[in-house]
Phi, psi and omega in degrees: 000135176274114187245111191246096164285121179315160150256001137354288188272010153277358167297302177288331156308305199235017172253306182239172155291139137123229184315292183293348188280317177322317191275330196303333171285339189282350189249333173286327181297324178225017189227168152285137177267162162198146187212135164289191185252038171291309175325315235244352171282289167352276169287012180268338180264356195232304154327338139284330172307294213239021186237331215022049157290152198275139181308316176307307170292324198283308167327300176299339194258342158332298171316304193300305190305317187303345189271333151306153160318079171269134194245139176349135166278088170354041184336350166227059187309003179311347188240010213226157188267072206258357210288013171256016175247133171306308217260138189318302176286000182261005151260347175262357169278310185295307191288338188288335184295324180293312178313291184327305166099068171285163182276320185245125169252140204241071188222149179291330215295158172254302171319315168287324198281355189291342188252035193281307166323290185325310196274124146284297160202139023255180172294134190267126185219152186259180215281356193262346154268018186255345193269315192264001144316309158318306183298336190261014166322000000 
């Protein structure tokens, strides 16, 4: 299975403890991990900003996330059914999970998960119904 995770939960995957740090494992460990490569500038700004990681972990974990499938950001969402999210870069994180052809996009965002009805695939899923659903496998 191909899993394309926001980056909301790897932030919280390498920021905090507890749910998102589980499923990131849980995905490297049984799963395709997949990240545009928008994900690892994101989290690399906002894990030095609002998380105050030291530039040297951010640097490793920039490194690690880069050993995954990152796949292109899409420059052109025009043709794809994004037109209700506002905000630029959260259609181009969908869309590059659609080119990928992920199975599960993986996110905290509420303007993505609103459009979890909508999406076949991928599934748009938050991250406490992707863990247990998996788990309950």
């Amino acid at each position: 299975m191909k899993v394309f995770l926001d980056t909301n939960v790897i932030v919280s995957a390498f920021g905090t403890r507890g749910l998102c740090a589980d499923l990131f494992r849980l995905v490297i460990t049984r799963y395709e991990l997949i990240v545009s490569e928008l994900v690892p500038e994101e989290a690399k700004r906002v894990l030095l900003d609002k998380f105050g990681l030291s530039s040297e972990d951010v640097q490793r974990i920039e490194a690690f996330l880069r050993s995954f499938r990152v796949v292109p950001t899409p420059t052109d969402t025009s043709g794809l059914p994004l037109d209700r999210l506002q905000d630029e870069n959260d259609r181009k994180i969908l869309a590059a999970a659609i080119e990928a052809e992920a199975d599960v996009f993986v996110t905290g965002d509420g303007d993505l998960l609103a459009l979890a009805d909508q999406m076949t695939r991928p599934r748009i899923m938050d991250p406490r119904g992707f863990l247990e659903s998996m788990l309950s496998d």
